[in-house]
N, C-alpha and C positions, 0 to 999 in steps of 0.2 A: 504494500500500500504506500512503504515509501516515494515510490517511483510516480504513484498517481498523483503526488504534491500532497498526502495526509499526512499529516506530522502528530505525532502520539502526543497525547497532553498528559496520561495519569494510568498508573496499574490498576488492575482490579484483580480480585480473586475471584474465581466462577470454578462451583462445581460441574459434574459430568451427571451422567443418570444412574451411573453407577458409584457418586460419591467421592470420587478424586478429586484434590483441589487442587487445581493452578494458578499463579498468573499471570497477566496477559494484560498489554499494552493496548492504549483504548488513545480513540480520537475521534474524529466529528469528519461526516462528507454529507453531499448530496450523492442518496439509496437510488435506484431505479431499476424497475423491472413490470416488462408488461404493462409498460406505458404509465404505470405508477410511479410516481416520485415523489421525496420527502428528505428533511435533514436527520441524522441518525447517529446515535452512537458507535461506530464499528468497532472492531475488538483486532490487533490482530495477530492474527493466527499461529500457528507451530503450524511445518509442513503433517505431523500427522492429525490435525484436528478435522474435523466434521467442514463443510461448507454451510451454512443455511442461513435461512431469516426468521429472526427472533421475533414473537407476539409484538413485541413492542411496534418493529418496523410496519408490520400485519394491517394492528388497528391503525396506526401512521396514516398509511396508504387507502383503509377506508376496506379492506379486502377482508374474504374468508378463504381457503383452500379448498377447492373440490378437490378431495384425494379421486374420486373415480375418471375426472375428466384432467388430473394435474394440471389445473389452471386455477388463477385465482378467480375469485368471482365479488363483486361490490357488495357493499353491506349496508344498512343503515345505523348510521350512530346513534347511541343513546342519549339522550342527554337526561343531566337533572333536571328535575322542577323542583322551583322554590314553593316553599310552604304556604299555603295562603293562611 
């Protein structure tokens, strides 16, 4: 991500789903995929880590995953209401 001009700003630690902890160098881009776009945290990587997009990015984008059709697909957001 060096190379794409993202410059890390801060570590974090992220578990795995099996409960290992790492960490891993975090910084800020503009996401896109599938015509979807948004700013986001990216993380980055060891060459053997997973590729993918985290919920965060997900609701970002306004999207759900159809796992049957591997596309994403729009949502509607929720919002609060205030109390009357």
């Amino acid at each position: 991500m060096r190379s794409a001009g993202i410059t890390p700003r801060r570590g974090r630690t992220f578990a795995t789903a099996a409960q290992q902890k790492g960490e891993r160098e975090v910084g800020f881009a503009i996401v896109a995929a599938e015509g979807y776009e948004m700013i986001d945290e990216v993380v980055f990587a060891e060459p053997s880590d997973m590729v993918l997009l985290g919920v965060r990015t997900l609701e970002g984008f306004g999207v759900a995953v159809d796992n049957i059709a591997h596309r994403f697909v729009a949502t509607t957001p929720i919002v609060a209401r205030a109390r009357e």
